[in-house]
C-alpha positions, 0 to 999 in steps of 0.5 A: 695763746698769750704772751706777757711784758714786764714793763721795763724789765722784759721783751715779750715773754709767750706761753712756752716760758710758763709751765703747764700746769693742765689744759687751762693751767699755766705757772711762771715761777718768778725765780727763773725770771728775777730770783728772789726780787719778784716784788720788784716786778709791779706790773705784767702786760697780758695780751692774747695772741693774733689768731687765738680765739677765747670763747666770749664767755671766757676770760685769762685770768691772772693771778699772784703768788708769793712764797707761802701764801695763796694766788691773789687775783689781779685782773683777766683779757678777754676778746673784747679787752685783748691786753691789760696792763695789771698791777701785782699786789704780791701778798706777804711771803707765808700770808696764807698759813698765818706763820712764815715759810718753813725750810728744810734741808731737803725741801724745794726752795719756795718761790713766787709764781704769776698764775694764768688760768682760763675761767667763766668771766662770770665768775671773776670779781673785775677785770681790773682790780687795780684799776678799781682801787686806784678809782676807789682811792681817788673817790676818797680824796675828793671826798676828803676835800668837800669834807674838808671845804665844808668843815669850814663852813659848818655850824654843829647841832647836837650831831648833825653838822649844818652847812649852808644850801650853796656848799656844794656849788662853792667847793666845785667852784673853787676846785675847778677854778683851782684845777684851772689854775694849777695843772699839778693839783688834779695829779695830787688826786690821781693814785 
């Protein structure tokens, strides 16, 4: 059905290393996999198998679990987007119970968990919900630099800032010219 890749950590990994959980259900307990170091695995590569067929409508959905705390989602494949590479925003152990994992004698050792479940793509956020961060991020930084070109340029009165008609056409000006010049300055804007 799938199989995973941790980048640089793994070979591909196929179902039968999670366990199922149910017919839509499986669970990979990370410990099996890297022990306690499970935040050190940034990112997995989903990718559906040759010859399995999701219905259009479904996606694989991908989730993050730390020790005590809830599954967080982090991205989904579908046939039309058979594989992904998802970045895992591991939530702080214990983050769902508001205090930090308790531990008996006699209970299971907690452990981390990627959960991969079959869903309605309707009913998921984004198949990519790094992607949509890292986009988000970038927006704000060139945000921040038209702010920051037209600071220098205003005048305040009372509370409005007044800026001169042309701003706009100067700071892309400037930025592409900028772009232009130096290669490195684009990746200063990229997450």
């Amino acid at each position: 059905m799938f199989g995973v890749v941790f980048p640089n950590r793994s070979f591909p990994i196929d179902i039968s290393t999670f366990a199922q959980i149910d017919t839509f259900h499986w669970i990979l307990d990370m410990n099996h996999f890297v022990g306690e170091a499970y935040d050190q695995v940034t990112e997995v590569c989903i990718f559906l198998l040759n010859g399995f067929t999701l219905p259009p409508e479904k996606a694989l959905a991908v989730y993050v679990q730390s020790p005590g705390s809830p599954f967080v989602f982090c991205g989904a494949v579908t046939l039309a987007r058979p594989s992904a590479v998802l970045t895992l925003p591991w939530p702080e152990p214990g983050a769902g119970s508001g205090q930090p994992p308790q531990l008996t004698a006699d209970a299971q050792p907690l452990s981390a968990k990627i959960g991969v479940s079959v869903e309605d793509l309707a009913t998921l956020p984004s198949l990519d919900v790094a992607g949509e961060k890292r986009i988000e991020r970038l927006a704000m930084k060139v945000g921040e630099n038209l702010f920051n070109f037209m600071q220098s340029f205003c005048g305040v009165d009372g509370s409005k800032l007044i800026v001169p008609m042309d701003i706009l056409d100067r700071w892309f000006i400037k930025f592409q010219e900028r772009a232009k010049r130096d290669p490195e300055y684009l990746k200063g804007f990229a997450l």
